[in-house]
C-alpha positions as a LaTeX table, in Angstrom:
\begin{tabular}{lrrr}
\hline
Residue & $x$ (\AA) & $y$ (\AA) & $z$ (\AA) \\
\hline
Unk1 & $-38.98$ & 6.87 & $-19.47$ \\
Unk2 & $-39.70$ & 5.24 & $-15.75$ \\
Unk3 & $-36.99$ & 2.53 & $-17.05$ \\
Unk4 & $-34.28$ & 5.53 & $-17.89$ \\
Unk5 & $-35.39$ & 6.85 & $-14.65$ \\
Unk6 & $-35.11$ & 3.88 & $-12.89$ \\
Unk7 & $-31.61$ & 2.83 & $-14.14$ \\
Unk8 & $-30.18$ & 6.56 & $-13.49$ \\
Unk9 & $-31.48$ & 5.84 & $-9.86$ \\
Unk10 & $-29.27$ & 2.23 & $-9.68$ \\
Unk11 & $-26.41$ & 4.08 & $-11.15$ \\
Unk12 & $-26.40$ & 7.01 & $-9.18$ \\
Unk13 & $-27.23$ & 4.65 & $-5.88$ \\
Unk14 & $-23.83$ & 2.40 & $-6.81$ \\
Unk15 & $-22.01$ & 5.94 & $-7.60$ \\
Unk16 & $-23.02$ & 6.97 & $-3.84$ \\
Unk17 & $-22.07$ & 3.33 & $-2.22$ \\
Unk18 & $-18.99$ & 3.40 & $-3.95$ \\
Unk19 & $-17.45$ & 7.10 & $-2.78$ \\
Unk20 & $-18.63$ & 6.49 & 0.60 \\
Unk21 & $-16.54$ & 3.18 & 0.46 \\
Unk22 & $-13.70$ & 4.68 & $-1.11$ \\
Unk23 & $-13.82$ & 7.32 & 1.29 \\
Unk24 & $-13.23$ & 4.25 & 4.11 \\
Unk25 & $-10.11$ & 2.37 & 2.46 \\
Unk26 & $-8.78$ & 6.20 & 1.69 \\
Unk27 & $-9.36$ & 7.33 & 5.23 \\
Unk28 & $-7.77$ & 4.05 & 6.76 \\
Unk29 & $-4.94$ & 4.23 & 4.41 \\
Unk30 & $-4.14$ & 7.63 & 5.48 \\
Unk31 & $-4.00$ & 6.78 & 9.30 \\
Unk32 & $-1.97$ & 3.74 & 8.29 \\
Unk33 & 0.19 & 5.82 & 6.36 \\
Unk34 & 0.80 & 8.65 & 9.48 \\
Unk35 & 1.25 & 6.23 & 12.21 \\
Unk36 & 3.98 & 4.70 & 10.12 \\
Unk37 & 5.88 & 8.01 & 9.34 \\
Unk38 & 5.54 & 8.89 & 13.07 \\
Unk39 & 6.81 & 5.94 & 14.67 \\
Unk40 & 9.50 & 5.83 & 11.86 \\
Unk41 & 10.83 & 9.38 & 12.47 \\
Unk42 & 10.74 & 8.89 & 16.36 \\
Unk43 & 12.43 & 5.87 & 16.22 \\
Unk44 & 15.36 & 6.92 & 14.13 \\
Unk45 & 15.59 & 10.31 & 16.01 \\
Unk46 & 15.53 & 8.51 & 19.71 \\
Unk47 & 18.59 & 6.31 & 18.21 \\
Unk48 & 16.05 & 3.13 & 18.43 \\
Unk49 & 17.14 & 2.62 & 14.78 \\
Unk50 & 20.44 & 1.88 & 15.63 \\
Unk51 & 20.15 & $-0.32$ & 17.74 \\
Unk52 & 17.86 & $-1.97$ & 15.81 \\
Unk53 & 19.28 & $-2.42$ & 12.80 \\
Unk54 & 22.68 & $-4.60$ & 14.98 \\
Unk55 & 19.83 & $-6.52$ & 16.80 \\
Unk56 & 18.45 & $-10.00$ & 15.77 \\
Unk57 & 15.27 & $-8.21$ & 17.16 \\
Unk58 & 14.93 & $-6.32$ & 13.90 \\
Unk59 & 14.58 & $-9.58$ & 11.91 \\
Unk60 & 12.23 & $-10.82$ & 14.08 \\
Unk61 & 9.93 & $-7.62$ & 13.05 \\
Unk62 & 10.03 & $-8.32$ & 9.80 \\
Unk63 & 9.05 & $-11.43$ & 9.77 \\
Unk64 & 6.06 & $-10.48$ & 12.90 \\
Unk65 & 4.97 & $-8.05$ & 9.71 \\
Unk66 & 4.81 & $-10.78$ & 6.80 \\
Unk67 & 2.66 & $-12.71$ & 9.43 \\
Unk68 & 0.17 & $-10.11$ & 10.10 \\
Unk69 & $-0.20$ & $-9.55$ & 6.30 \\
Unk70 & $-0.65$ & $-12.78$ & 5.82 \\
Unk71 & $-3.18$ & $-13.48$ & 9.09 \\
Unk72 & $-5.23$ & $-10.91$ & 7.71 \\
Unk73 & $-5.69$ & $-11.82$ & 4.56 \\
Unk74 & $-6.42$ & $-15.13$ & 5.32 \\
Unk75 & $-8.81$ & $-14.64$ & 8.78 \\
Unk76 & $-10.23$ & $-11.45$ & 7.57 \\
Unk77 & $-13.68$ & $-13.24$ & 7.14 \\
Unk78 & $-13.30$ & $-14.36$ & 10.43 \\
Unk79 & $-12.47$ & $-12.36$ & 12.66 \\
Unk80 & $-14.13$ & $-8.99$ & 13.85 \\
Unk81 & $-13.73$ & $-6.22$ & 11.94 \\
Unk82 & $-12.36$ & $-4.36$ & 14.66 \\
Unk83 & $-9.60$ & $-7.14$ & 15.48 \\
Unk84 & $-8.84$ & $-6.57$ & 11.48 \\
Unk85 & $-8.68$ & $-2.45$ & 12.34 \\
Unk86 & $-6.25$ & $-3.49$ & 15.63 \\
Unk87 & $-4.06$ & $-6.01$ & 13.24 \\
Unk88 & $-3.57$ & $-3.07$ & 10.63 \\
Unk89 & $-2.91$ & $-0.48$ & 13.16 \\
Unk90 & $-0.24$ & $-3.38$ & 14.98 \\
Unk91 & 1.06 & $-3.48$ & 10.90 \\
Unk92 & 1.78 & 0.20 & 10.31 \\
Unk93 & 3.65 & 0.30 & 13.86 \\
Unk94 & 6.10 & $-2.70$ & 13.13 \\
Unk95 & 6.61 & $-1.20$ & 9.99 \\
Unk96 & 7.11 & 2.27 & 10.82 \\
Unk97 & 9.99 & 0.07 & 13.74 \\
Unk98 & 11.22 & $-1.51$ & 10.35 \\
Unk99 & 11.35 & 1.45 & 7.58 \\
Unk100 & 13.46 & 3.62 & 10.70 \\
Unk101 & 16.11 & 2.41 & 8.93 \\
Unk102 & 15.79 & 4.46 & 5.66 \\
Unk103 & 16.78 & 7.38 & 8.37 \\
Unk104 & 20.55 & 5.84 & 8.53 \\
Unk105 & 20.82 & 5.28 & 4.81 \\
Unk106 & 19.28 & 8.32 & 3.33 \\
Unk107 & 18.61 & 12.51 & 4.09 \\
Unk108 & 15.72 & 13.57 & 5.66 \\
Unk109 & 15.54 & 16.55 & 3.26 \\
Unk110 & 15.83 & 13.46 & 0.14 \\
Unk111 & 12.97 & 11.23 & 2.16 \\
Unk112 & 10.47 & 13.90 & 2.44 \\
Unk113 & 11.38 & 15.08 & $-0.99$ \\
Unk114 & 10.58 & 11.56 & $-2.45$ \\
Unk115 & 8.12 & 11.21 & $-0.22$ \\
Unk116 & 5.84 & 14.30 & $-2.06$ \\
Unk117 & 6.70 & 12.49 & $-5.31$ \\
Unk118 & 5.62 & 9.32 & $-4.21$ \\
Unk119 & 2.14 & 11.27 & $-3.42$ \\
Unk120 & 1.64 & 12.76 & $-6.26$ \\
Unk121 & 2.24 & 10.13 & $-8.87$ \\
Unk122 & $-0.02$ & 7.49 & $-6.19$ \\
Unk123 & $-2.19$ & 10.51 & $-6.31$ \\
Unk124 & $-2.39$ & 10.83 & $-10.10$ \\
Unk125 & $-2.61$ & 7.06 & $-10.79$ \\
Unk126 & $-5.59$ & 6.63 & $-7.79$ \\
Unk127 & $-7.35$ & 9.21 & $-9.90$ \\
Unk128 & $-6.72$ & 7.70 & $-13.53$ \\
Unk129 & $-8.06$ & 4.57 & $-11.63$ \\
Unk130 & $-11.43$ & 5.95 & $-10.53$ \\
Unk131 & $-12.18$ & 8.22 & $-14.13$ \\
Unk132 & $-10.91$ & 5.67 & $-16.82$ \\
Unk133 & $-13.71$ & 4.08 & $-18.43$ \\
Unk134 & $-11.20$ & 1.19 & $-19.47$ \\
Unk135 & $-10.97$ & $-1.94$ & $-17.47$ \\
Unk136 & $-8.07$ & $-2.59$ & $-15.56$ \\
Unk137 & $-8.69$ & $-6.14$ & $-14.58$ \\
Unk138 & $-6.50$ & $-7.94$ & $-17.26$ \\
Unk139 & $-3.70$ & $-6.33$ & $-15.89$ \\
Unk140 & $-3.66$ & $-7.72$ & $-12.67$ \\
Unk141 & $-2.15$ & $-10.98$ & $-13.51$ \\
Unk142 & 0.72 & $-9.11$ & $-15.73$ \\
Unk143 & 1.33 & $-6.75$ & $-12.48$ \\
Unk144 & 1.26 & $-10.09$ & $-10.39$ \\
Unk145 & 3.90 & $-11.86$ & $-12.61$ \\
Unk146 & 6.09 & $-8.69$ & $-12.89$ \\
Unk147 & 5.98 & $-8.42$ & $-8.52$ \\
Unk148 & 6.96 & $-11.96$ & $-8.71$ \\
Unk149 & 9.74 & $-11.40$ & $-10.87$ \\
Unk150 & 11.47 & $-8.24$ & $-8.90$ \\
Unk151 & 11.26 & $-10.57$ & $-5.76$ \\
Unk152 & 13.23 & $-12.89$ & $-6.84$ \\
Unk153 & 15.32 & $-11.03$ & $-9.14$ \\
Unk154 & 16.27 & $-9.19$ & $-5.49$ \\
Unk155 & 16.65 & $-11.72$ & $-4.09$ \\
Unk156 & 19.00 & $-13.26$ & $-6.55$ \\
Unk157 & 20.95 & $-9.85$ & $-6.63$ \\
Unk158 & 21.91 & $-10.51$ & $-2.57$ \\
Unk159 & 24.07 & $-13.30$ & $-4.02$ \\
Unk160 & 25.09 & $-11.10$ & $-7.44$ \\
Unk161 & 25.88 & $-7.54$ & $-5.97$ \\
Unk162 & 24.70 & $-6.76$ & $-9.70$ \\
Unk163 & 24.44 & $-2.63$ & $-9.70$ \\
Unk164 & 22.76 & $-3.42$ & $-13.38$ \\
Unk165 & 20.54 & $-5.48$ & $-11.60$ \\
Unk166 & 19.90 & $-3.71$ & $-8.67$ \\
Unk167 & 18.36 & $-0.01$ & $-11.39$ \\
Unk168 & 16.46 & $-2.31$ & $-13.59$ \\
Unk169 & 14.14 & $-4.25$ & $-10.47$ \\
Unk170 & 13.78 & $-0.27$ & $-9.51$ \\
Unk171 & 12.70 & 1.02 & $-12.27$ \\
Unk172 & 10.42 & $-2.15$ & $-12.92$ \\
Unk173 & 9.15 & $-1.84$ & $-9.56$ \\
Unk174 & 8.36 & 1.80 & $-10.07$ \\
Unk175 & 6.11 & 0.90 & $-13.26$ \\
Unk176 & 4.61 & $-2.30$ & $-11.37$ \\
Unk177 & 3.23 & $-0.59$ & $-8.57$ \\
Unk178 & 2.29 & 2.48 & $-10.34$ \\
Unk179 & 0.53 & 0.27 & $-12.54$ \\
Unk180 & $-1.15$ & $-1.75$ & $-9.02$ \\
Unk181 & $-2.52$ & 1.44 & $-7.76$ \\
Unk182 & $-4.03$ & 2.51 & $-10.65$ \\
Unk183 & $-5.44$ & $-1.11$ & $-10.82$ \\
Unk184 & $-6.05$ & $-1.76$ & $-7.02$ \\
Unk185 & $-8.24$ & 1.60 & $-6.79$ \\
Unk186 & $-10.32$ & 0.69 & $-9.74$ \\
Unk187 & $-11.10$ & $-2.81$ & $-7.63$ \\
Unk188 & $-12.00$ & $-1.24$ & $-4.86$ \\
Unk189 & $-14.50$ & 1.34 & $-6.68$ \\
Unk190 & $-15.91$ & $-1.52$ & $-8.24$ \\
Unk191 & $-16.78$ & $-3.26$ & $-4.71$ \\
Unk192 & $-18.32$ & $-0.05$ & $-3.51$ \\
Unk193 & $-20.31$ & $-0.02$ & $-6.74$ \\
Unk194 & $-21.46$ & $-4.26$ & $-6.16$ \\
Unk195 & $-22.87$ & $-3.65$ & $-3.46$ \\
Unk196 & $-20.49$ & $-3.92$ & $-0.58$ \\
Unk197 & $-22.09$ & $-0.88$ & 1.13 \\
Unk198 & $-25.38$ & $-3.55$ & 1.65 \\
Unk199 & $-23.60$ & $-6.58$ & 3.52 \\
Unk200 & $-23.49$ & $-5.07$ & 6.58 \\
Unk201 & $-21.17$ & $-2.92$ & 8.97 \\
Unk202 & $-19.22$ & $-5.46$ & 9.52 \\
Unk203 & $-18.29$ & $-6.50$ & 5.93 \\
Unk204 & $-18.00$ & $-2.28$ & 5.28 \\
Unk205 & $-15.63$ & $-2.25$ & 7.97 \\
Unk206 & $-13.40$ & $-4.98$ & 7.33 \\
Unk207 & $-13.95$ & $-4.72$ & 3.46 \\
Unk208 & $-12.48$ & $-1.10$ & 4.22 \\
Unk209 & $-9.54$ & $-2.83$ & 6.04 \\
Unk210 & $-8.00$ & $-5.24$ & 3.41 \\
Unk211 & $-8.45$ & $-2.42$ & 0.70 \\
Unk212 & $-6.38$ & 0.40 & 2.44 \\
Unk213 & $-4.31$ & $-2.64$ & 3.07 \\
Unk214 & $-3.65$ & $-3.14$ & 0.14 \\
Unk215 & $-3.18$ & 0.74 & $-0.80$ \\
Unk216 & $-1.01$ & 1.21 & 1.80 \\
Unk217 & 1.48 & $-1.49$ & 0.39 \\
Unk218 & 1.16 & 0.47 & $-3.23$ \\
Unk219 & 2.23 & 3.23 & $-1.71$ \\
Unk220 & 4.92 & 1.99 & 0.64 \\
Unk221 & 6.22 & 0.22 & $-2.35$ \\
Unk222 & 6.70 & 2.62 & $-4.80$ \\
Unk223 & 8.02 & 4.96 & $-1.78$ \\
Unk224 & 10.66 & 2.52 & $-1.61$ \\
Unk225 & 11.50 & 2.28 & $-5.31$ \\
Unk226 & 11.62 & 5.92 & $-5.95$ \\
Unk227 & 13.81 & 6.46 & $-2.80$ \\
Unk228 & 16.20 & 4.52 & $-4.95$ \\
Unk229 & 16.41 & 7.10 & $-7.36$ \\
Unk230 & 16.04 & 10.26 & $-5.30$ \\
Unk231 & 17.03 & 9.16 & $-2.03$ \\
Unk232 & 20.32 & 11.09 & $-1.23$ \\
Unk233 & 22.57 & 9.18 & 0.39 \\
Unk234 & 23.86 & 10.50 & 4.48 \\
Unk235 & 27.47 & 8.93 & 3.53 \\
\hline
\end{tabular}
């Protein structure tokens, strides 16, 4: 009986570690998320985007955004947990500076529109993450090896013009990182549940970095793939 007792006490202990975790990387996601949809909308409706998108500076954001990403993920045990909070926050501004430019291509009504979509199915798949009792880990090299292949198969389509091309990397991509959120979010329980919580503020605080990070790009990413479908064009 003091055994039974004893493991329902570990279990519920993890269960506790794990939600106030989650509650972290959800948190952080969502400021990421908002500061990127603000600086996005101001900068298409100040005309910034314009200018932008005929400037050699815009090129030069994109690439300062592939090098934070990549800084982080590679310094994150390194550096101070609240340089990692400043490099994320710096990461959700260039890219709200980058994504302005879905302003000159599509509707606002169509952006918002997808936008809710986007939500709910990241919503629906964060939640099938957390409840399933089936492991998700085998499907992170499949997910990997499908991301691979839509980034080069778009990359190959610059060259191609290939509309065939250009509806099947969507729709791929839509399953892919519907498929990563669902798999990312059951990761990132599982941390909470190892024992992340017990390594110290500064491992919480930076482990609650990297996994809104990586959140954030699920979402961002299937925003972009569904705006493909729904996005209505301004033209």
């Amino acid at each position: 009986m003091y055994g039974n007792t004893n493991q329902m006490t570990v279990a519920h202990a993890r269960q506790a570690a794990s939600t106030i975790f989650l509650a972290k990387v959800f948190n952080w996601m969502g400021i990421g998320l908002a500061i990127t949809g603000v600086i996005a909308y101001l900068t298409a409706a100040s005309g910034l985007a314009l200018q932008l998108a005929a400037s050699p500076l815009f090129m030069i954001l994109i690439i300062g955004e592939l090098g934070l990403v990549f800084f982080l993920s590679a310094r994150v045990d390194k550096i101070q947990a609240t340089t990692a909070q400043g490099l994320f926050v710096g990461y959700a501004v260039l890219n709200g500076l980058t994504l302005s430019m879905i302003f000159l291509a599509y509707t606002r009504t169509s952006i918002a529109g997808t936008f809710f979509i986007t939500a709910g199915m990241f919503g629906a798949m964060s939640v099938y993450g957390l409840v399933t009792k089936r492991d998700l880990s085998g499907m992170g090299s499949f997910l990997f090896m499908g991301l691979i292949g839509i980034i080069i198969a778009s990359i190959v389509n610059i060259f191609l013009q290939s509309s065939a091309v250009y509806w099947v990397t969507s729709m791929i991509g839509v399953l892919v990182f519907v498929g990563l959120t669902a798999y990312d979010v059951q990761r990132i329980k599982t941390m909470g549940e190892q024992g992340i919580m017990a390594q110290g503020d500064q491992m919480i605080r930076k482990g609650a970095i990297m996994g809104a990070l990586t959140l954030y790009l699920d979402f961002i990413n299937l925003f972009l793939m569904l705006l493909r479908f729904f996005g209505g064009s301004r033209d």
